[in-house]
C-alpha positions in Angstrom: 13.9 -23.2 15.9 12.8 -21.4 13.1 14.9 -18.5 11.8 14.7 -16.4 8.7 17.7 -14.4 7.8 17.9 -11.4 5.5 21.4 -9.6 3.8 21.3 -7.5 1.2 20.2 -4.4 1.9 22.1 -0.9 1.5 22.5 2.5 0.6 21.9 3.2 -2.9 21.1 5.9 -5.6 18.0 6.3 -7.7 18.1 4.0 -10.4 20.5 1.8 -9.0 19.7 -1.8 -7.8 19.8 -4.4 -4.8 19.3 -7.9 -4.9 17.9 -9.2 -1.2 18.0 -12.8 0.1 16.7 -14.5 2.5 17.8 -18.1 3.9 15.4 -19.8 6.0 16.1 -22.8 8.7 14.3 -24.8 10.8 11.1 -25.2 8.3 10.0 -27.2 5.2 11.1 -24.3 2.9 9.1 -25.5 -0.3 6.0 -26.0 1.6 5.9 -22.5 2.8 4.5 -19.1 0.2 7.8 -16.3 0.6 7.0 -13.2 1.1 8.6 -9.9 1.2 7.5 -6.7 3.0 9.1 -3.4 4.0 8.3 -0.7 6.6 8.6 2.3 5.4 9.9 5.2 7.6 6.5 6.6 9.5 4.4 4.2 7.8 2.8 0.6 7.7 4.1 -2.8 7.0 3.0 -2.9 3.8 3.6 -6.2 1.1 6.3 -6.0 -1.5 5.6 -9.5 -3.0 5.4 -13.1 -2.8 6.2 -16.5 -4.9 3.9 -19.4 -3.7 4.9 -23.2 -3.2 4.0 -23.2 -7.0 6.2 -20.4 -7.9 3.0 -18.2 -8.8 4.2 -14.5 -8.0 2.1 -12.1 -6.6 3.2 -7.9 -6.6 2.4 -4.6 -5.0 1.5 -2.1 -7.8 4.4 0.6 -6.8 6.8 -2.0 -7.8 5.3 -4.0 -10.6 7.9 -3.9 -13.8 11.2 -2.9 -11.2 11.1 -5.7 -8.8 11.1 -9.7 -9.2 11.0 -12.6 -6.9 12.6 -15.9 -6.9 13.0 -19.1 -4.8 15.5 -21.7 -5.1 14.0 -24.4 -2.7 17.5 -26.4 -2.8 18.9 -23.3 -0.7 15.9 -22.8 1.2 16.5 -19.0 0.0 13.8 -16.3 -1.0 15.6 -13.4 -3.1 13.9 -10.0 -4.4 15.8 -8.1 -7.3 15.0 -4.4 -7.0 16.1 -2.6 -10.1 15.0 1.5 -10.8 15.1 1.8 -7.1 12.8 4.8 -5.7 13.1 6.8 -2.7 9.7 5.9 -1.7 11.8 2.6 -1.7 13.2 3.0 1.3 12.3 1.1 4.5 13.2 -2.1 6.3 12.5 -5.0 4.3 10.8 -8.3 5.9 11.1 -11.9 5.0 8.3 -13.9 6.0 7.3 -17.6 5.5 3.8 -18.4 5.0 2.1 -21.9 5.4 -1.0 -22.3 3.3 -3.4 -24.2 6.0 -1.7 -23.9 8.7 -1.1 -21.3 11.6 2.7 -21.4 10.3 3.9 -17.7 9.7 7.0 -16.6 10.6 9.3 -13.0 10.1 12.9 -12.2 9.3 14.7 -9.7 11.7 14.6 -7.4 8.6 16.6 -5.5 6.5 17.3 -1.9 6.0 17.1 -0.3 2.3 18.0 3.3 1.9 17.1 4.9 -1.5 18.5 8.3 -1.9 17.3 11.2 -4.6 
């Protein structure tokens, strides 16, 4: 059973910082592109960023220069630093695992990152 499992998330001021993870089971972790998402409130999904099997990182423009992804394929854990944090920050954020080839795509459960002004 595949499960991806996110912690992290908070309340926080603008210009603080969070650092997300997500820990993955039940897949070949370092075969799979990470991804990160969020909702925002009364919006789409929309992407946040992702680090392929290669570790080639990929970024939304609204967070270029704040945010950075990293995987540490011994813990089978995805992690997003979010520094300079935004309200338009806010929103509940995704981890999903991505198989390059194959149907393969799975979601985290989510969680919830409130930015406040």
């Amino acid at each position: 059973q595949v499960q991806l499992v996110e912690s992290g998330g908070g309340l926080v001021q603008a210009g603080g910082s969070l650092r997300l993870s997500c820990t993955a089971s039940g897949i070949i972790f370092s075969s799979h592109t990470m991804g990160w998402y969020r909702h925002p409130p009364e919006k789409q999904r929309e992407l946040v960023a992702t680090i392929t099997t290669g570790g080639r990182t990929n970024f939304a423009d609204s967070v270029k220069g704040r945010f950075t992804i990293s995987r540490d394929n011994a813990k089978n854990t995805v992690y997003l630093q979010m520094n300079s944090l935004k309200p338009e920050d806010t929103g509940v954020y995704h981890c999903n695992a991505n198989r390059p080839g194959y149907e393969n795509n799975y979601w985290g459960r989510g969680t919830q990152v409130t930015v406040s002004s």
